[in-house]
C-alpha positions as CSV (number, residue, x, y, z in Angstrom):
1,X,0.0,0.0,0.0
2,X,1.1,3.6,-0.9
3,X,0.3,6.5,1.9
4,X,1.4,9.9,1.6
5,X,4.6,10.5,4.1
6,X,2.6,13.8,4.6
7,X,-0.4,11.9,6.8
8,X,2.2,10.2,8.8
9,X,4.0,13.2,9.6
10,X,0.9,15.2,10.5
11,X,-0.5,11.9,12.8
12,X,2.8,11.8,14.6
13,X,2.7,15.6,15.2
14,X,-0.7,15.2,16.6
15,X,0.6,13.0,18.9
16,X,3.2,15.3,19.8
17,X,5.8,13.3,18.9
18,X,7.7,15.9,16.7
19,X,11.3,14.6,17.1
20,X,10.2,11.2,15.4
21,X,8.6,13.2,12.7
22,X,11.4,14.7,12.0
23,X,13.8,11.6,11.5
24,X,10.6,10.4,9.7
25,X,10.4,13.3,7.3
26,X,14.4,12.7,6.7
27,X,14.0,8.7,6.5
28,X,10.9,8.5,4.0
29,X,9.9,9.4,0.5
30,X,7.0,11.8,-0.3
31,X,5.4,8.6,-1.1
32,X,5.8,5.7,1.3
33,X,5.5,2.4,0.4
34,X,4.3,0.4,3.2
35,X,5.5,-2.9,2.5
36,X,9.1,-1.5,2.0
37,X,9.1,0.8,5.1
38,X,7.2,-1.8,7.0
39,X,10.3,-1.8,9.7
40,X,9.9,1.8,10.0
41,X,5.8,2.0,10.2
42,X,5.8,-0.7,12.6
43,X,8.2,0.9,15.5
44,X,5.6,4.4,15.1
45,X,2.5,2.3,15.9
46,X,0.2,4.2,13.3
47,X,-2.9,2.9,12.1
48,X,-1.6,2.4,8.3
49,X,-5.0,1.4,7.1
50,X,-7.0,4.4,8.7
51,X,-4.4,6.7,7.5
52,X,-4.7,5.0,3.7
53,X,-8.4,5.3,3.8
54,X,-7.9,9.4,4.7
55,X,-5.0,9.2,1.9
56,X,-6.4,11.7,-1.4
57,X,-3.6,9.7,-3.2
């Protein structure tokens, strides 16, 4: 699945968590693919498939 790096920056903000989106915002493309990145997505503990359904993409 494809989510824009955009709604997992602005999740993680929400949460506060601004250092992680950060090293996020360095780490991933504009496009994430979540099967490549899974390693990454998994240690964040986001909700890829609420995020995907929010996604315009």
């Amino acid at each position: 699945m494809i989510i824009s790096k955009a709604l997992i920056l602005a999740e993680l903000r929400n949460r506060g968590q601004n250092h992680r989106a950060d090293f996020v915002d360095r780490q991933l493309p504009d496009e994430v693919d979540t099967n490549k990145h899974g390693g990454l997505l998994a240690t964040l503990q986001l909700d890829l498939e609420k995020l995907a359904s929010s996604d315009p993409m």
